[in-house]
N, C-alpha and C positions, 0 to 999 in steps of 0.2 A: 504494500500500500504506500501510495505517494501521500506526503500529509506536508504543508506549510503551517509552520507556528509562527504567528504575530504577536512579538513581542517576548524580549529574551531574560523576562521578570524571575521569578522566582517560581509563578505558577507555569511561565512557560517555558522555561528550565526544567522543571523536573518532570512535565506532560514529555518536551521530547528527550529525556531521560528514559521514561517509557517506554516510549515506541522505539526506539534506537534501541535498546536493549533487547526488544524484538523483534531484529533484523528488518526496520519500514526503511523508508528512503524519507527521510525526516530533512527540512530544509528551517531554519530559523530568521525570521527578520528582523531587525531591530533597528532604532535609527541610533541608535548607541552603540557605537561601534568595540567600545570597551566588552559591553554586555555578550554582544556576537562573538569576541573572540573569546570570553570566557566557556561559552557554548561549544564551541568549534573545537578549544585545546581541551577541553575535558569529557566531550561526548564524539560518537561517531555520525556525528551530521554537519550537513554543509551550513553555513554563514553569507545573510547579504545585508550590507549595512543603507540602509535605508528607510524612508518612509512604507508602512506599510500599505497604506493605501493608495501610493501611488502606482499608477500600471506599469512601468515601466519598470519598476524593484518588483512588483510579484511576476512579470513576465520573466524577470531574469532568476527568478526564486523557481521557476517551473510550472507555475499555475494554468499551463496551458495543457497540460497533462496530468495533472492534481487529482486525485482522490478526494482530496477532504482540504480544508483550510479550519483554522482555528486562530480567531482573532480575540487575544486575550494580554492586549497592550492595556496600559491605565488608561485610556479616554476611551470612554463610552463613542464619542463621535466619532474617530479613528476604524474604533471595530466594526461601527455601522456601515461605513463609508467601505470599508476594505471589504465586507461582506457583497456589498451592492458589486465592488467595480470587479470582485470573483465570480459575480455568477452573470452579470452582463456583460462582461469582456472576454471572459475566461472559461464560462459556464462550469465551471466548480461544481461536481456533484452534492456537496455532503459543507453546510457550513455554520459551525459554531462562533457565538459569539458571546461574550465576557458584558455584560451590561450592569451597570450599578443602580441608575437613576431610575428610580420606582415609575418616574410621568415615563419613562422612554418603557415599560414593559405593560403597563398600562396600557397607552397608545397601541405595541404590536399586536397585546391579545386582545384589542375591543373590537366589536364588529364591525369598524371601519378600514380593519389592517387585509390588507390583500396580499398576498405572499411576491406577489411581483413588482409590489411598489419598495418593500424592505426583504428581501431576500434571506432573510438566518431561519435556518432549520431548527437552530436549539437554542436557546435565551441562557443563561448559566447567572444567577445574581447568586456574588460572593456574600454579601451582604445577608442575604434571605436563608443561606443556606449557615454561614455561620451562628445566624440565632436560632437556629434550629437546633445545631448542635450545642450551643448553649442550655438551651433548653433541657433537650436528652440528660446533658450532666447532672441540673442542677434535679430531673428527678430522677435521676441514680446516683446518692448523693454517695453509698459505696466504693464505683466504679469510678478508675480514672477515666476510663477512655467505654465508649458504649454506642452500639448503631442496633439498625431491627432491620431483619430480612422475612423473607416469606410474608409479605402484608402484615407486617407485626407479630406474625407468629413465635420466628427465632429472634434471639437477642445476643448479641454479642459486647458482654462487658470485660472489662480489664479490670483486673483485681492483682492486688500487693500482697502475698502473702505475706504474714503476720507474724510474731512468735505463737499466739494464741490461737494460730489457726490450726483446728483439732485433725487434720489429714497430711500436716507440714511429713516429710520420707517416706510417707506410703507411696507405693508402685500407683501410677495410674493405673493398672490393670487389676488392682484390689479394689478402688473405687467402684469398678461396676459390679465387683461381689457384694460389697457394702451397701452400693445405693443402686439395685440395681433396677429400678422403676423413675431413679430421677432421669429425666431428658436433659443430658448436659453432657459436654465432650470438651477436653483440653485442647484446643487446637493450636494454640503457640507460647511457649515459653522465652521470655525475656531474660538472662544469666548474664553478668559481667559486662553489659550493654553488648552482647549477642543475641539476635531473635532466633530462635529456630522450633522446628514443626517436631515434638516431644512420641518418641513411641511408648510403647505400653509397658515397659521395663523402667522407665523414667520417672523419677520422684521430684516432689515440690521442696522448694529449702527456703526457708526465712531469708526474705529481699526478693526472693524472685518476683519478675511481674509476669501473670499470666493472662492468657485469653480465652474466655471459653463459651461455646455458643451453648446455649440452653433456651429451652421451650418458655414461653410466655406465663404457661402455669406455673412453670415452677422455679421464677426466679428468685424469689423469698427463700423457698429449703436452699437453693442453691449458695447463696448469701451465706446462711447460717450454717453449712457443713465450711463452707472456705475463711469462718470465721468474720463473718461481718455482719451490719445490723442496716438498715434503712431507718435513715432518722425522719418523721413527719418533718416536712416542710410547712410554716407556721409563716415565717416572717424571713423576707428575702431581702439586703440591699444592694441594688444595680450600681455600680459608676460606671458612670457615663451615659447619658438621656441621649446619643446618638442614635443611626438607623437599628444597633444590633439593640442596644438595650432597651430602644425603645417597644420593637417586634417580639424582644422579653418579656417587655412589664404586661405588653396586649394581650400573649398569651396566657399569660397567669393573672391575668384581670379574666379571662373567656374559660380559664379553668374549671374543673368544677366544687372543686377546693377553694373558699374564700380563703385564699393566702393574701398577706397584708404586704405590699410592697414599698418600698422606698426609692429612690431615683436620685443621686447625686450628678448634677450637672454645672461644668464649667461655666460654657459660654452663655449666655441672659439669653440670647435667642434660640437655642438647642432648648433649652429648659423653657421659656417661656412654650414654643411647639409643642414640648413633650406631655404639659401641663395641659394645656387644651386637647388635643387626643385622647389621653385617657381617665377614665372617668373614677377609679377609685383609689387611686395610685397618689401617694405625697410625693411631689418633687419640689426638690430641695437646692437651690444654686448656690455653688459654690465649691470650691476645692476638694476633691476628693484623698487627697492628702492632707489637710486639714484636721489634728486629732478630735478637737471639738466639733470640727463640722460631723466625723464619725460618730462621734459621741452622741450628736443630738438624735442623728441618725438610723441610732440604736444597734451598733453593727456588735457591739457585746452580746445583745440580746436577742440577734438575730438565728436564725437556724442556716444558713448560707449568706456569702458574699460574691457579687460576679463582678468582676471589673474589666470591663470593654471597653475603657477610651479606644482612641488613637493611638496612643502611646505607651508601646511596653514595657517602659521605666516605671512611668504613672502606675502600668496596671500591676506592673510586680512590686510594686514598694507599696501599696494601697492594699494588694494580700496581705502582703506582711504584716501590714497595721490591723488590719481588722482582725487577723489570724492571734498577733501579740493583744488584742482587746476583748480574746473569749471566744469571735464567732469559731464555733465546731468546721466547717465549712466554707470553703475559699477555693473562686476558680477565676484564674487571669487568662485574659486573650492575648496569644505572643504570636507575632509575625516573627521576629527575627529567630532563627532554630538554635543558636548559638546559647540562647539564653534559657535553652530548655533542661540542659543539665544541671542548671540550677534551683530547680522548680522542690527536686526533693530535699534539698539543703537549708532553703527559705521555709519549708513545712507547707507549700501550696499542695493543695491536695490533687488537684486537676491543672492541667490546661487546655484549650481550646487553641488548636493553630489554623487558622485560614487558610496558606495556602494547602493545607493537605486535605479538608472541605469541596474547597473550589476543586482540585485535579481530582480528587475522588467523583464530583460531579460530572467533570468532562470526561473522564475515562468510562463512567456509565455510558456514553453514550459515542465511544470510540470503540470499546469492544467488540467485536464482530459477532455473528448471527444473533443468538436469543438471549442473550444477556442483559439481566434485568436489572442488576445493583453491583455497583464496587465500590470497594470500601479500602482506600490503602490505611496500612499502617505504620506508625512508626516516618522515618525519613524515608518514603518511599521504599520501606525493607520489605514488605510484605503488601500483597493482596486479599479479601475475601471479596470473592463472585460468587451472583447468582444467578445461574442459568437454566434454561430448557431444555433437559434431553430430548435430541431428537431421533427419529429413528436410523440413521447413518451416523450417529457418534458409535466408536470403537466398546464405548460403556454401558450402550442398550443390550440389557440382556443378562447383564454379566452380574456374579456377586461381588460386595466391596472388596472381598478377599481375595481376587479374582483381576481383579484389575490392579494392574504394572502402573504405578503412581509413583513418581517422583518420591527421594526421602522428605523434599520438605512440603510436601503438600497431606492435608488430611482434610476428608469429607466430616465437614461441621454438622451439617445437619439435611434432611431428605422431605421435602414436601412433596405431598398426592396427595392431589384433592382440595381440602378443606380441612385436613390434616399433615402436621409434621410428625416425621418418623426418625427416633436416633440411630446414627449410621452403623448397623451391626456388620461386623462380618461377612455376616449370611445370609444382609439384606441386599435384595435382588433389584438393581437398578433397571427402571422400566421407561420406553418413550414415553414421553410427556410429564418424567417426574421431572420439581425443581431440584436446584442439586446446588448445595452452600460449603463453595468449596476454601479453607485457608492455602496460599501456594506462598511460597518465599517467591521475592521478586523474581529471581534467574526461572524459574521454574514455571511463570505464567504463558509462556509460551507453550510447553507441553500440554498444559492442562487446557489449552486451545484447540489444541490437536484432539485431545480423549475427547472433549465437549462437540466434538468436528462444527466449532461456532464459525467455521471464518466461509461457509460456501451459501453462505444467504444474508451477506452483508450488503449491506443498503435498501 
């Protein structure tokens, strides 16, 4: 597959990171010519330093024989514009685009938008999808890291083992003698900042971080054999009354939990906005770093803190303080990844990183055939897909036991029907079941090949 990345950010850094690692013909544009070469000397893809939207840098990018384009530079205008002159000059099959501004997704999906007057196939707002995953966190207040597959069926949390966690050296393969009606499977172990896909001989050790998918019923026993509790969520305070905190506080205003929220807002017109939108929500201007401003705030007395500025200094020093003033619960939004191994040293409990949101969103819908959810994790270490077996994949038909799987890949979980099924051994993979597969990054290409996703793309 021919693919053009617009824009050689950090999101579109590591999208063609992805596809270059399995074997695309990946082309990068940038008009930052610093950004391209950084692209160029560390990945296997070619470099054009330019504007993206003008034709004459995507004509020399290849868009004249392109697959796919993906415009995922900072300006909303840019991406629009690059989308339009891909499919009217270049007719670009397949074209995604990075949009932030609420009025610009609005306008595409009202029913005055015609596909031929704005041309993108896929709309991607970083914005929308981060407070989502904010969201997800703050009600698994256990899990660092947590997504839902199968229409909500399966749920994939990251959980810290403990000292207190009552299973810490038992063999995963004693667990299922133990619990052997819970719906839940180990699918990656975190060790010594190594991820890897855990076999059945492999034990859990105090610091490991793990991942494991389990069934919607039963993620509460799940919690409490890995030694964790679910705290009621009572009293929550946001910093920051921007786009993400603000589509935080709406959700948990439309809950069905009357949770009591707070909203710390710098600038007088972010907060003046945020104040008029929602209706039972206190917001509060002023510094979020501010101990008294915390204090009035009530972030001691709170049950979580989420801090979503702009700024990852802000949102990690602003943990800290609510963290050092009692609240149980504290989750910062970091862009910068550098700043992530600090997260467990500071005692933040979660974080939320955008760009892995955003690529997790566009690689949903860059995967080939019937691929319904991805989810990376980590620095781009790992994948969990969910797909369709179809009846020409190598794995209709077969038991799990039975299928040649990569070591670092393991079947998380099995939907048919209206039902999830945990992946036994001796369960017999059938066309048309979902199939939620964890694979280490090197290995998502194979698991491409067993899914045979790539002969009914587009």
């Amino acid at each position: 597959m021919k693919v053009i990345i617009c824009g050689a950010g950090q999101v579109g850094w590591q999208i063609a990171r992805h596809l270059a690692g399995e074997r695309n013909d990946v082309t990068v544009v940038d008009n930052n010519p610093d950004l391209v070469r950084r692209a160029t000397d560390t990945l296997d893809v070619q470099g054009i330093a330019g504007f993206a939207s003008y034709p004459d840098v995507l004509d020399r990018a290849g868009a004249g024989d392109a697959d796919m384009i993906i415009a995922a530079t900072y300006s909303d205008e840019v991406n629009m514009v690059t989308c339009q002159v891909a499919h009217s000059v270049f007719s670009v099959p397949r074209k995604i685009a990075r949009l932030r501004a609420e009025s610009y997704q609005k306008a595409l999906y009202s029913d005055l938008y015609r596909r031929d007057h704005m041309p993108i196939d896929v709309v991607i707002n970083p914005e929308r999808e981060v407070a989502e995953a904010a969201f997800r966190r703050l009600s698994a207040t256990a899990a660092f890291d947590t997504e839902q597959f199968l229409s909500g069926k399966a749920h994939l949390m990251g959980l810290v083992i403990d000292e207190d966690c009552p299973i810490v050296n038992t063999p995963l393969r004693q667990l299922t003698d133990l619990f052997s009606t819970l719906r839940a499977v180990v699918v990656g172990i975190r060790r010594d900042d190594t991820l890897f896909a855990p076999e059945s001989g492999d034990q859990l050790f105090v610091g490991d971080s793990c991942y494991i998918m389990v069934h919607d019923e039963d993620v509460q026993r799940a919690l409490e054999i890995f030694g964790k509790s679910q705290r009621k969520q009572e009293r929550v305070v946001i910093i920051g009354g921007g786009n993400v905190g603000l589509a935080v506080a709406r959700r948990l205003e439309q809950g069905p939990r009357r949770i009591r929220v707070k909203v710390i807002e710098r600038n007088r017109t972010i907060a003046e906005r945020a104040a008029e939108e929602l209706e039972r929500t206190i917001v509060l201007h002023g510094d979020g770093l501010d101990s008294a401003l915390l204090a009035e705030a009530g972030t001691a007395r709170s049950d979580a803190t989420l801090c979503v500025t702009d700024d990852d200094k802000v949102n990690t020093l602003a943990a800290v303080r609510a963290k050092a003033a009692g609240c149980p619960m504290v989750i910062a939004l970091i862009n910068d990844p550098t700043l992530v191994p600090l997260m467990d040293a500071l005692d933040i409990d979660a974080y939320i990183n955008p760009r892995a949101t955003t690529v997790s969103s566009i690689l949903r819908h860059i995967r080939h055939g019937r691929v319904s959810a991805v989810y990376s994790i980590g620095d781009a270490e790992a994948e969990v897909i969910e797909a369709e077996v179809m009846s020409t994949s190598p794995i209709s038909g077969s038991l799990i036991r039975e299928i040649d799987f990569p070591e670092g890949v393991l079947v998380g979980a099995v939907g048919r029907g209206d039902e999830m099924l945990k992946p036994t051994g001796a369960l017999r993979i059938e066309e048309g079941d979902k199939i939620v597969i964890f694979a280490l990054s090197k290995d998502v290409p194979e698991v491409e090949r067993l899914l045979q996703v790539s002969i009914d793309f587009f």
